[in-house]
Structures are given as structure tokens and as C-alpha cells.
PAMARMI-298116 format. One line per field, with one value per residue: chain; x, y, z of N, C-alpha, C, CB in turn; residue in three letters. Coordinates in steps of 0.1 Angstrom, whole numbers. Atoms other than C-alpha are relative to their C-alpha. Glycine has a CB too. Layout:
<recs>
unit = (A;...)
n_xx = (X;...)
n_yy = (Y;...)
n_zz = (Z;...)
ca_xx = (X;...)
ca_yy = (Y;...)
ca_zz = (Z;...)
c_xx = (X;...)
c_yy = (Y;...)
c_zz = (Z;...)
cb_xx = (X;...)
cb_yy = (Y;...)
cb_zz = (Z;...)
code = (ala;...)
</recs>
This chain:
<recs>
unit = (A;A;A;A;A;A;A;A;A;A;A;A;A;A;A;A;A;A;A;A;A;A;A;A;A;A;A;A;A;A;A;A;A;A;A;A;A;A;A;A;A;A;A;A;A;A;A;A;A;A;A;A;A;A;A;A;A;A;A;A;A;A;A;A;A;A;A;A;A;A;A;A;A;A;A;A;A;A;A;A;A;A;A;A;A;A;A;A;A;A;A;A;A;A;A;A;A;A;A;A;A;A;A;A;A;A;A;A;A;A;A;A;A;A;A;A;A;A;A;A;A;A;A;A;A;A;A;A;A;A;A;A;A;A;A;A;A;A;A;A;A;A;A;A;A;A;A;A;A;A;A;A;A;A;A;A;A;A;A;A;A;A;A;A;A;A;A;A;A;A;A;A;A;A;A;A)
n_xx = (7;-2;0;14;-3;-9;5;4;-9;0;19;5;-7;2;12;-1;-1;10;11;-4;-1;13;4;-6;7;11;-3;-4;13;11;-9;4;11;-1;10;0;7;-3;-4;-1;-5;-7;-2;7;0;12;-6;-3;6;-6;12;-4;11;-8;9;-7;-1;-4;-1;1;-11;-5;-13;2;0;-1;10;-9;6;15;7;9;9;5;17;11;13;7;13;0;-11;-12;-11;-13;-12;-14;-8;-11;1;-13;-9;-8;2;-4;12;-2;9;15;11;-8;8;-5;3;-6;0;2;-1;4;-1;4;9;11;1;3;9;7;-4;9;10;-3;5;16;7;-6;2;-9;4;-10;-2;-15;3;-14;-1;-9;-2;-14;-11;-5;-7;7;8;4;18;0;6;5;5;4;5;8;-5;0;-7;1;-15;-3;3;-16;-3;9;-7;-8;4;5;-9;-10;13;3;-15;-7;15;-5;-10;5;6;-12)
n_yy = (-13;-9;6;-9;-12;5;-3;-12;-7;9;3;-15;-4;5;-6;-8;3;7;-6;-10;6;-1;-17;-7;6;-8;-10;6;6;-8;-2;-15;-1;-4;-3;-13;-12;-8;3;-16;-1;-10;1;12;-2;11;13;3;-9;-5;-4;-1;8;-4;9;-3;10;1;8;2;6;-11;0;-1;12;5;3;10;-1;-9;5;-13;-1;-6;-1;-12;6;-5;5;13;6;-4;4;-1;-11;7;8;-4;-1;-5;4;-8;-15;6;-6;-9;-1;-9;-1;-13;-1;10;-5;11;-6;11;-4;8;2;19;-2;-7;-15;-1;5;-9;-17;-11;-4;-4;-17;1;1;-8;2;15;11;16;7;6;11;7;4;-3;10;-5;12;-4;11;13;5;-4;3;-3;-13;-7;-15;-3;-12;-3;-14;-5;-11;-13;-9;-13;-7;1;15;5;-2;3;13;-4;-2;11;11;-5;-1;13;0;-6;12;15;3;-5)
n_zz = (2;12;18;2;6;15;9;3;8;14;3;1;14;16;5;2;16;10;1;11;8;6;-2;17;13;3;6;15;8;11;9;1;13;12;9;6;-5;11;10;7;16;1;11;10;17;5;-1;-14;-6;-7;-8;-20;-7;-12;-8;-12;-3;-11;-6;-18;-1;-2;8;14;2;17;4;13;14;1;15;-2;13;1;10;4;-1;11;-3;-3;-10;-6;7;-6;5;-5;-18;-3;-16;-6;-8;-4;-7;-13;-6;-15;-8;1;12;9;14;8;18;8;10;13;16;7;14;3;12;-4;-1;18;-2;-10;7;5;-11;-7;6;0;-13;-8;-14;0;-12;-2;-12;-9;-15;0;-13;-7;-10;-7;-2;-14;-10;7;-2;9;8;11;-1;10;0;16;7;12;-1;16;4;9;7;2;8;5;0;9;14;11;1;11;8;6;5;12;5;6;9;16;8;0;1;16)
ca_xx = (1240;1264;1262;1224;1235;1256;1231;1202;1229;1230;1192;1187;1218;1204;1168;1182;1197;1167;1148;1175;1177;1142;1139;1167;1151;1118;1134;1150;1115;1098;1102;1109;1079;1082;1053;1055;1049;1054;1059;1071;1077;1107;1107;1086;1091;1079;1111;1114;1101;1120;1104;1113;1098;1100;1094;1095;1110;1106;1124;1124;1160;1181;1214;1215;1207;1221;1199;1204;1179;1152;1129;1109;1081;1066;1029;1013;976;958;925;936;949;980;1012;1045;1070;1097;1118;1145;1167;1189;1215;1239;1227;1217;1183;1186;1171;1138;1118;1136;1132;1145;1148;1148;1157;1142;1147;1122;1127;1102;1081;1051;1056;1049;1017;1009;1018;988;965;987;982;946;940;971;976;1000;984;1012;1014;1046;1049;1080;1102;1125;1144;1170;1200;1203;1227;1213;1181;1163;1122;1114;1092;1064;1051;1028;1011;988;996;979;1006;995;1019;1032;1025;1065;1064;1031;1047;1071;1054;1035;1061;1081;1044;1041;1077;1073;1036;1051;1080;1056;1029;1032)
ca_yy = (-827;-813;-840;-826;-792;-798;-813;-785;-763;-786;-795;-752;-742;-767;-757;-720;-731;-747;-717;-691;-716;-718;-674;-672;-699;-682;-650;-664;-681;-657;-652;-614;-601;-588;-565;-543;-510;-495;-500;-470;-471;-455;-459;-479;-487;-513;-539;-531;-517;-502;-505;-499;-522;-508;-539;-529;-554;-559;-580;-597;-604;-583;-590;-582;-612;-625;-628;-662;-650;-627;-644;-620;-626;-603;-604;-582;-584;-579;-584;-618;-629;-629;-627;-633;-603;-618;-635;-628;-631;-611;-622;-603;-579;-586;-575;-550;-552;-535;-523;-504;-504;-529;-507;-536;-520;-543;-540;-564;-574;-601;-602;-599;-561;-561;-579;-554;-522;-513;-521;-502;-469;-476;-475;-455;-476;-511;-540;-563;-583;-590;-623;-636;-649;-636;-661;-652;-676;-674;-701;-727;-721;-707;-699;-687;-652;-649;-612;-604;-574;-568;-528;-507;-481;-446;-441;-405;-384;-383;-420;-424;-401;-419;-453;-435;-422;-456;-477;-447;-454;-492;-489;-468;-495;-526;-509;-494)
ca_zz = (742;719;690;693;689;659;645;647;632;602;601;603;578;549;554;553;521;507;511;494;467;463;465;434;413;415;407;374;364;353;321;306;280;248;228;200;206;170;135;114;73;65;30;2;-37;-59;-50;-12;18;48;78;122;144;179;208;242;264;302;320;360;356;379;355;320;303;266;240;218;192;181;151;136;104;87;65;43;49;15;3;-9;24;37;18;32;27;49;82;98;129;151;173;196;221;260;279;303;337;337;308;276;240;215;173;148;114;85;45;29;-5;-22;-53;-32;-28;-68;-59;-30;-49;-64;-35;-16;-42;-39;-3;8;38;43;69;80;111;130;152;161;192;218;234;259;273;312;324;294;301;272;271;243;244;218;202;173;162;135;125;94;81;70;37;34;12;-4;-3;-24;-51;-55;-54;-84;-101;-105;-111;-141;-151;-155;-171;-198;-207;-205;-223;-263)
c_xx = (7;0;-15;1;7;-14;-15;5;-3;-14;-3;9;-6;-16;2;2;-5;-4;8;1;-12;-8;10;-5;-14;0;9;-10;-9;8;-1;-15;5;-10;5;-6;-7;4;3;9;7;0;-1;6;-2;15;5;-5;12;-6;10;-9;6;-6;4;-3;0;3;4;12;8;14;-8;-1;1;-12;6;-6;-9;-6;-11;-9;-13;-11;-7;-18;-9;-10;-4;9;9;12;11;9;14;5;12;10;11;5;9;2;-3;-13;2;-9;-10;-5;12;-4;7;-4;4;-4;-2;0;-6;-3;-7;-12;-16;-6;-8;-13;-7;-2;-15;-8;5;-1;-12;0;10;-1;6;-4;9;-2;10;-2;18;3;10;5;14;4;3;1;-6;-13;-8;-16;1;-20;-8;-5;-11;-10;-5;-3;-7;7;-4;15;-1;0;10;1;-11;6;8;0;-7;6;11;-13;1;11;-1;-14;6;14;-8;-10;3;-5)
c_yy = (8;-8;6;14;4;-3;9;9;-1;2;21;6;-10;4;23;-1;-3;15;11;-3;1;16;1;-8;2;12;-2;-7;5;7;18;-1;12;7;14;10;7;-7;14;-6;14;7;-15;1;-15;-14;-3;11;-2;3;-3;-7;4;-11;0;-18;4;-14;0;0;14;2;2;-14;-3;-3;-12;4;7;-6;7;-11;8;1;9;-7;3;-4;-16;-11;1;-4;7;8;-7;-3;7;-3;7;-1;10;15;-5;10;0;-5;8;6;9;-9;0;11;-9;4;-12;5;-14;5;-14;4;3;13;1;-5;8;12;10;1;10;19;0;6;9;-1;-16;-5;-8;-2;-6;-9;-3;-3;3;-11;2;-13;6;-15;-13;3;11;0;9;13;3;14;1;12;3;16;3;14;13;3;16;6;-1;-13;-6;5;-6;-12;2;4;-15;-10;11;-6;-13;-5;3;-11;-10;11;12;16)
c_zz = (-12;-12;-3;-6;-9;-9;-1;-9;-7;-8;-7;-12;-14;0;-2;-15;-6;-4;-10;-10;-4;-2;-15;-6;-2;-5;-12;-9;-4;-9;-7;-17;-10;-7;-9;-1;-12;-8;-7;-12;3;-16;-9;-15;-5;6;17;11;14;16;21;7;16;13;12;12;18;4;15;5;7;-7;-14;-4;-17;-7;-13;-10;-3;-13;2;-15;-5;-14;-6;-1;-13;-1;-6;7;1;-10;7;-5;6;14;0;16;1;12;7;8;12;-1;11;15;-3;-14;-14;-15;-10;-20;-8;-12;-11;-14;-7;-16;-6;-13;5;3;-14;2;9;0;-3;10;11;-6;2;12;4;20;-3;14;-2;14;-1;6;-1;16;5;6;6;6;13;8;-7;-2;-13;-7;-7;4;-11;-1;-10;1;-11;-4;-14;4;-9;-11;1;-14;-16;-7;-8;-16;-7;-5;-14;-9;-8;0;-15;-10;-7;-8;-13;-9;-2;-13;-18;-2)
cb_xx = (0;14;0;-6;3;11;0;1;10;1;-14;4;18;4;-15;7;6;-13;-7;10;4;-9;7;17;2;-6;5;12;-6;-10;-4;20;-17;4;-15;-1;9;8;-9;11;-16;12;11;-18;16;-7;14;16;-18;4;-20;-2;-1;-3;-2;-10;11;-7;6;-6;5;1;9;11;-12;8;-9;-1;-5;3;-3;11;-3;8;-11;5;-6;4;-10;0;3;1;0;5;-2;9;5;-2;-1;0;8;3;-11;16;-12;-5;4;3;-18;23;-10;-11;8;-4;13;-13;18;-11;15;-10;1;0;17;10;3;5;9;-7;-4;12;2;-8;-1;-6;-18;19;-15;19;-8;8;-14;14;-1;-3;-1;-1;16;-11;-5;0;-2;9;-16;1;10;-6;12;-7;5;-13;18;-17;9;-2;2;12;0;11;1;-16;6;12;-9;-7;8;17;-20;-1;13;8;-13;9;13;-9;-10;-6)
cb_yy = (8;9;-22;3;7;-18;-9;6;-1;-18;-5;8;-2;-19;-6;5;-5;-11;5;4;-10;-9;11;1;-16;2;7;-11;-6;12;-14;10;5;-9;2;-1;10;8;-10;15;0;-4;6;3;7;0;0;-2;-2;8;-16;16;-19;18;-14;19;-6;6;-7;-13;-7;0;-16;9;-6;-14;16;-18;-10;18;-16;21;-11;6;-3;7;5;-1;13;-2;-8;-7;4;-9;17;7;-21;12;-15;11;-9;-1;11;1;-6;18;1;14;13;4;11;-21;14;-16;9;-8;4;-4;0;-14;-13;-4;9;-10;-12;-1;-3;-3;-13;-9;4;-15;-14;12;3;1;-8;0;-7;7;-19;9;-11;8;-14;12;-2;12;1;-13;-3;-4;1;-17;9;-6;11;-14;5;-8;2;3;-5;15;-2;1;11;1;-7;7;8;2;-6;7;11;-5;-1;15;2;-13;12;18;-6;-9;0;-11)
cb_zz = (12;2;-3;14;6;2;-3;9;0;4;25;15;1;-5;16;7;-4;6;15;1;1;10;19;-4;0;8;8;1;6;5;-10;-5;6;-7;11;-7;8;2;-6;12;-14;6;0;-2;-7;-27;-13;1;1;-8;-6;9;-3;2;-5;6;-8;8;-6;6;-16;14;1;-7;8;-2;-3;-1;-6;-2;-4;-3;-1;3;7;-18;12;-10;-7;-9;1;15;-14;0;8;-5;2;-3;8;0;-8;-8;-6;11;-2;-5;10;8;7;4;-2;6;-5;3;1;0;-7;7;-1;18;-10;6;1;-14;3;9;-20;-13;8;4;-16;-2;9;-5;6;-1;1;-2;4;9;-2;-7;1;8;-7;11;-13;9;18;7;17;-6;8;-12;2;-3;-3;-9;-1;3;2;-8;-6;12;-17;5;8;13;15;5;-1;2;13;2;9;12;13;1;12;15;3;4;7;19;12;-21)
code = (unk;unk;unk;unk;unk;unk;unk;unk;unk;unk;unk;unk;unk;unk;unk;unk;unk;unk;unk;unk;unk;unk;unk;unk;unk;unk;unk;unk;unk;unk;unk;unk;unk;unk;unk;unk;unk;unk;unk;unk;unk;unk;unk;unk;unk;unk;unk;unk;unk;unk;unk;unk;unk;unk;unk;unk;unk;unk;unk;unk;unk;unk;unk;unk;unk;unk;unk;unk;unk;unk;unk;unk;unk;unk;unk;unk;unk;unk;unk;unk;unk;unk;unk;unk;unk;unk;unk;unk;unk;unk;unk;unk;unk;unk;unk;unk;unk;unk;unk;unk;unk;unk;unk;unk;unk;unk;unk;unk;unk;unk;unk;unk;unk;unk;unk;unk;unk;unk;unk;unk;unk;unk;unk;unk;unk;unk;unk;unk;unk;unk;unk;unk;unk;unk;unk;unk;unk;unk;unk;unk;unk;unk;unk;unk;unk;unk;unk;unk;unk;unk;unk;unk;unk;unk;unk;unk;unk;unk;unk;unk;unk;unk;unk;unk;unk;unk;unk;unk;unk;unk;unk;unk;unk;unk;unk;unk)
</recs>
């Protein structure tokens, strides 16, 4: 009777243990989400633009959890298709439990601006789309979190002048 009751014990502590095993690896399987909330131009001109991307993140995770990478790419949408402004990635920060809100400060620099300049005095207004990928590191295990956003930017007023002032500036040297 008591090698019986021994094993019960056994039989009962490893199906306890299945089941807590199987309650934290469901609560580590979902994975956190990423969407951009916001884009905000800080400052334009013909060789670079300056721009905030704000991407609010929640995650399931009751620990903070490392982040191995953030890849970001960013598109200007013009009226002949899409042209690439620029990538990037950022390393070295951790995602909080619960929801909060990720500021990724960019400075694109690419000859396509020079290409996007004028349509952008014309219309007074910049279409880019953001996509990229979160991918956080918890204990190796690393899914990868996509985002993207397709955003048109009202320029400012300040920021047209001076997009007009330095297009007048480089008319007048090119032209006799």
C-alpha cells in the first residue's frame, strides 16, 4: 500500500509540473505588438530630412524583455512611385511590461530628397511609409515583430521657407 502511495505522489507532482510548465510557456508565446502611432517632421532641406517616429509597443511579457533589434525602412511615396530615403537599425534598449511608447529619432540623408524636393514644394505635404521589424531576445528565442505605416506629413510653414529659400539659392548658382 505504501509503494502505491508513493507512487500517486509522483504520478500527481509531474502532472502538476506538466501543467505549470505548460501555463509559463503559453505565457511567453505570445508574442509582444508593435504599431506606429506617429510620424512628426522635425526639420526638412534639400540634403536631409529629420523626422520622429513614435511606435507604441505592448507587450504580454511580465519581465522586461531585451530587444536584439529594431529594423526600420523608410519610402518616400511620389508620383513616380516609391523612392527609397533610407534603413536603419537600433539596438540596445528592453520592452517594458505593458504598453508604452518607443521615440526613434531619424536623420535621412540620400539624393532622393533632391528628387523629392520640388514635389514636395508643390504639394506641401511628404507621403512616406515606414515598415520594419521588432524582434525581441527572451531566453534565445527571438520572433520577429512586424510594423508599417503609410503616413502623409503636413510641412510647416517655417520649413517650406526654407525649403524655398535654399531651392532659390541653388537655382540662382546653376542658372546665368
Amino acid at each position: 500500500m505504501e509503494r502505491r502511495s508513493w507512487i500517486i505522489i509522483l504520478v500527481s507532482i509531474l502532472v502538476i509540473l506538466l501543467i505549470c510548465g505548460a501555463a509559463g510557456v503559453s505565457l511567453f508565446a505570445k508574442a509582444p505588438t508593435a504599431t506606429i502611432t506617429g510620424v512628426s517632421l522635425n526639420s526638412v532641406n534639400l540634403s536631409a530630412i529629420d523626422l520622429t517616429i513614435n511606435v507604441s509597443v505592448d507587450s504580454p511579457y511580465p519581465v522586461a524583455v531585451p530587444v536584439k533589434s529594431l529594423n526600420y525602412s523608410i519610402t518616400y511615396q511620389g508620383k513616380d512611385g516609391a523612392m527609397p530615403l533610407g534603413n536603419g537599425e537600433q539596438k540596445g534598449f528592453t520592452i517594458k511590461p505593458g504598453s508604452h511608447e518607443l521615440e526613434i529619432p531619424i536623420i535621412l540623408s540620400n539624393p532622393s530628397l533632391i528628387q523629392s524636393a520640388l514635389q514636395v514644394l508643390k504639394t506641401g505635404e511628404i507621403k512616406i511609409t515606414v515598415t520594419g521589424t521588432l524582434t525581441p531576445d527572451f531566453f534565445g528565442i527571438a520572433p520577429p515583430v512586424p510594423f508599417t505605416k503609410e503616413t502623409t506629413i503636413p510641412i510647416r510653414d517655417q520649413i517650406m521657407i526654407g525649403i524655398g529659400s535654399l531651392a532659390g539659392s541653388v537655382l540662382q548658382s546653376v542658372l546665368p
